[in-house]
C-alpha positions as CSV (number, residue, x, y, z in Angstrom):
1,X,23.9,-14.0,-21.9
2,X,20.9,-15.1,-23.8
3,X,17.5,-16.3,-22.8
4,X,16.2,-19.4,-21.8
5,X,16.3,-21.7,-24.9
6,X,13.9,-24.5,-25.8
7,X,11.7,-26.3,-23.2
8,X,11.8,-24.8,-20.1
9,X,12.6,-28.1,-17.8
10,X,16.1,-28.0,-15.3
11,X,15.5,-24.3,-14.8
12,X,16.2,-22.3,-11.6
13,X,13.7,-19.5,-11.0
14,X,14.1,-16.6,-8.2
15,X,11.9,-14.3,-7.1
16,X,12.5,-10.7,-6.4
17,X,10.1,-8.0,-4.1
18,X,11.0,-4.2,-5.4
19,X,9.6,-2.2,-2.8
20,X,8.6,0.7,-5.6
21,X,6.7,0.5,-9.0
22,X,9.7,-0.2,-11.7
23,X,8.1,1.9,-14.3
24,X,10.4,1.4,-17.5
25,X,10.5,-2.7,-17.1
26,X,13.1,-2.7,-19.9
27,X,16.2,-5.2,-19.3
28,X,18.4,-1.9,-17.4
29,X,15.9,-1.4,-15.3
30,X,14.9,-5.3,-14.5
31,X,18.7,-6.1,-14.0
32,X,19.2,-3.2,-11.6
33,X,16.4,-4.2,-9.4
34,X,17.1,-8.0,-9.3
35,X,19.8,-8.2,-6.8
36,X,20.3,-9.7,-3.9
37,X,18.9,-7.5,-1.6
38,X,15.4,-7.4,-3.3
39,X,15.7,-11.7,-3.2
40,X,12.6,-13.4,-1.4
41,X,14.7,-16.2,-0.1
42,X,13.8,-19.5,0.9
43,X,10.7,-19.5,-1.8
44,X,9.3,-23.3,-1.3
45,X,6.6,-23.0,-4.0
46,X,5.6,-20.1,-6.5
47,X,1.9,-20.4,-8.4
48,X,1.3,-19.3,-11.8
49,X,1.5,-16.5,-14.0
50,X,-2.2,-16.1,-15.6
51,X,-3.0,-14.4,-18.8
52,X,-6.9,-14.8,-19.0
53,X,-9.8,-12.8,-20.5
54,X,-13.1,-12.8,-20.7
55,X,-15.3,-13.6,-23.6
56,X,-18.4,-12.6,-24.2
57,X,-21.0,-14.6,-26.2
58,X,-22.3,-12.3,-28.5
59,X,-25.9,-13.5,-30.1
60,X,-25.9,-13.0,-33.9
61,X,-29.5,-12.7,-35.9
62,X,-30.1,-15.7,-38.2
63,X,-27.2,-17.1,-37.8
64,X,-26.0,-20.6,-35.9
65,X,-23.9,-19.9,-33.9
66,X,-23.1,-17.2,-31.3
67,X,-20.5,-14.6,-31.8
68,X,-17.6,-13.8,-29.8
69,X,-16.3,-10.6,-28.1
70,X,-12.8,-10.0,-26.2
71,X,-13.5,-8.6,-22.7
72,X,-11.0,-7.3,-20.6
73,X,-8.3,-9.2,-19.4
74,X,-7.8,-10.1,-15.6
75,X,-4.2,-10.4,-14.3
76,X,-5.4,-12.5,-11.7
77,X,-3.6,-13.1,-8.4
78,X,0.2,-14.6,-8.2
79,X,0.8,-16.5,-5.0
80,X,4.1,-18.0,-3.3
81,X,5.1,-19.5,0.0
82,X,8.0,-19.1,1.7
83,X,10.0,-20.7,5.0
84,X,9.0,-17.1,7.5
85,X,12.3,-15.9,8.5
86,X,11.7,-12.7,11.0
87,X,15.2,-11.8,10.8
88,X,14.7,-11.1,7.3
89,X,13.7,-7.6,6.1
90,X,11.9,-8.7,2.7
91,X,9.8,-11.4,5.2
92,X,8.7,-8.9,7.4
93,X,7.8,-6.1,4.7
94,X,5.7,-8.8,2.7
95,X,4.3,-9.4,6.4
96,X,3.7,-6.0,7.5
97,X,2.3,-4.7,3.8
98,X,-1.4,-3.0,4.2
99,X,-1.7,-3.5,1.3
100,X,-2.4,0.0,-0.1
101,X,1.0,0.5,-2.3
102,X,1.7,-1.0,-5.5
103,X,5.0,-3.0,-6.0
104,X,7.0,-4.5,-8.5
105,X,7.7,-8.4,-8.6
106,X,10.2,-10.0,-11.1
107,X,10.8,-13.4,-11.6
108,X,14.0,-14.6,-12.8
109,X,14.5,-18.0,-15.0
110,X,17.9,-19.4,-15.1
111,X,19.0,-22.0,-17.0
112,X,22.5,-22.6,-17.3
113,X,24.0,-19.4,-18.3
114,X,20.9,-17.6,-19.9
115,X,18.4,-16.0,-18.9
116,X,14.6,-14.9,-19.1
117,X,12.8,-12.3,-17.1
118,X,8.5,-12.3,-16.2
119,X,8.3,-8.4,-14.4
120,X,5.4,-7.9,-13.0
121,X,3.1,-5.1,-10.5
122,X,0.5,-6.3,-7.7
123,X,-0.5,-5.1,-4.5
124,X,0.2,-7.7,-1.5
125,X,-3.7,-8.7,-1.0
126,X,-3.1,-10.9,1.9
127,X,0.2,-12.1,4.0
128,X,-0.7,-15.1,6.2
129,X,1.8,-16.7,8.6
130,X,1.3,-20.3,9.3
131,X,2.5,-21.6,12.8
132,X,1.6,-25.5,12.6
133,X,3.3,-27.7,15.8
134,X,5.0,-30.0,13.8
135,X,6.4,-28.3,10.8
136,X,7.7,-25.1,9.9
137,X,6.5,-21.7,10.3
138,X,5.1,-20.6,7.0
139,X,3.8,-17.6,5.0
140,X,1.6,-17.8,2.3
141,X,1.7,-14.3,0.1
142,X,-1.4,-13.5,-2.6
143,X,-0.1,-10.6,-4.9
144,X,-3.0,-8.8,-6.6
145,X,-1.3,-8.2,-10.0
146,X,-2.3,-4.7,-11.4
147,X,-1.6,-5.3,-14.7
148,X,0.0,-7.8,-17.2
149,X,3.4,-9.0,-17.5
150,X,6.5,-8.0,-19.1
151,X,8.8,-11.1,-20.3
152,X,12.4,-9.5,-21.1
153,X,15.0,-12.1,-22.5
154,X,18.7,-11.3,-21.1
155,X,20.7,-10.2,-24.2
């Protein structure tokens, strides 16, 4: 298996919840804990992976222009929404989360038979079910990431 080639369009992507803090994120470790019973099913949207820092404008005597200075980076928050199933044991441990333990969150790109891994920790910041009367009943899952993502190409 290889990873995902070229651009990145006609891709299937899954999402995996690992209850613990995968601590290795090296492709073992990844593989081991993207099964099927760590699959959030019935995902209807997933937001973005950020990578952004902050800059500092750093004033230079005598000359033009301003200096610049790398801050630190800020993970951000990843958010996805998925079709609330209470039967379903990843559902209701996203739902029930205080959020006071970290977790592990991969993210699996498939595209035909290869492969491409974004691993990733977070604390679940906030779990909101959605009940609207004339659609389906929703939840809407903000992950404060801790730190800054591992991408791991299936070999």
């Amino acid at each position: 298996m290889a990873s995902v080639q070229g651009r990145a369009a006609g891709f299937i992507a899954t999402l995996y919840y690992v209850p613990t803090v995968d601590a290795t994120k090296d492709l073992s470790s990844i593989s081991a804990n993207a099964i099927l019973a760590n699959e959030v099913k019935d995902v209807a949207d997933m937001g973005a992976l950020t990578n952004s820092r902050n800059i500092i404008d750093v004033p230079v005597y005598g000359a033009d222009t301003a200096g610049k200075l790398a801050g630190q980076a800020d993970p951000g928050t990843f958010d996805f929404n998925v079709t609330m199933n209470f039967d379903d044991a990843t559902h209701v441990a996203l739902k029930d989360d205080a959020g006071t333990t970290e977790h592990t969150f991969i993210i699996k790109f498939t595209q035909g038979a290869n492969s491409t891994y974004a691993c990733f920790d977070g604390f679940i910041a906030d779990g909101t079910v959605n009940q609207p009367i004339d659609d389906r009943i929703s939840m809407d899952v903000s992950v404060a990431r801790s730190g800054s993502v591992t991408w791991v190409d299936a070999a």
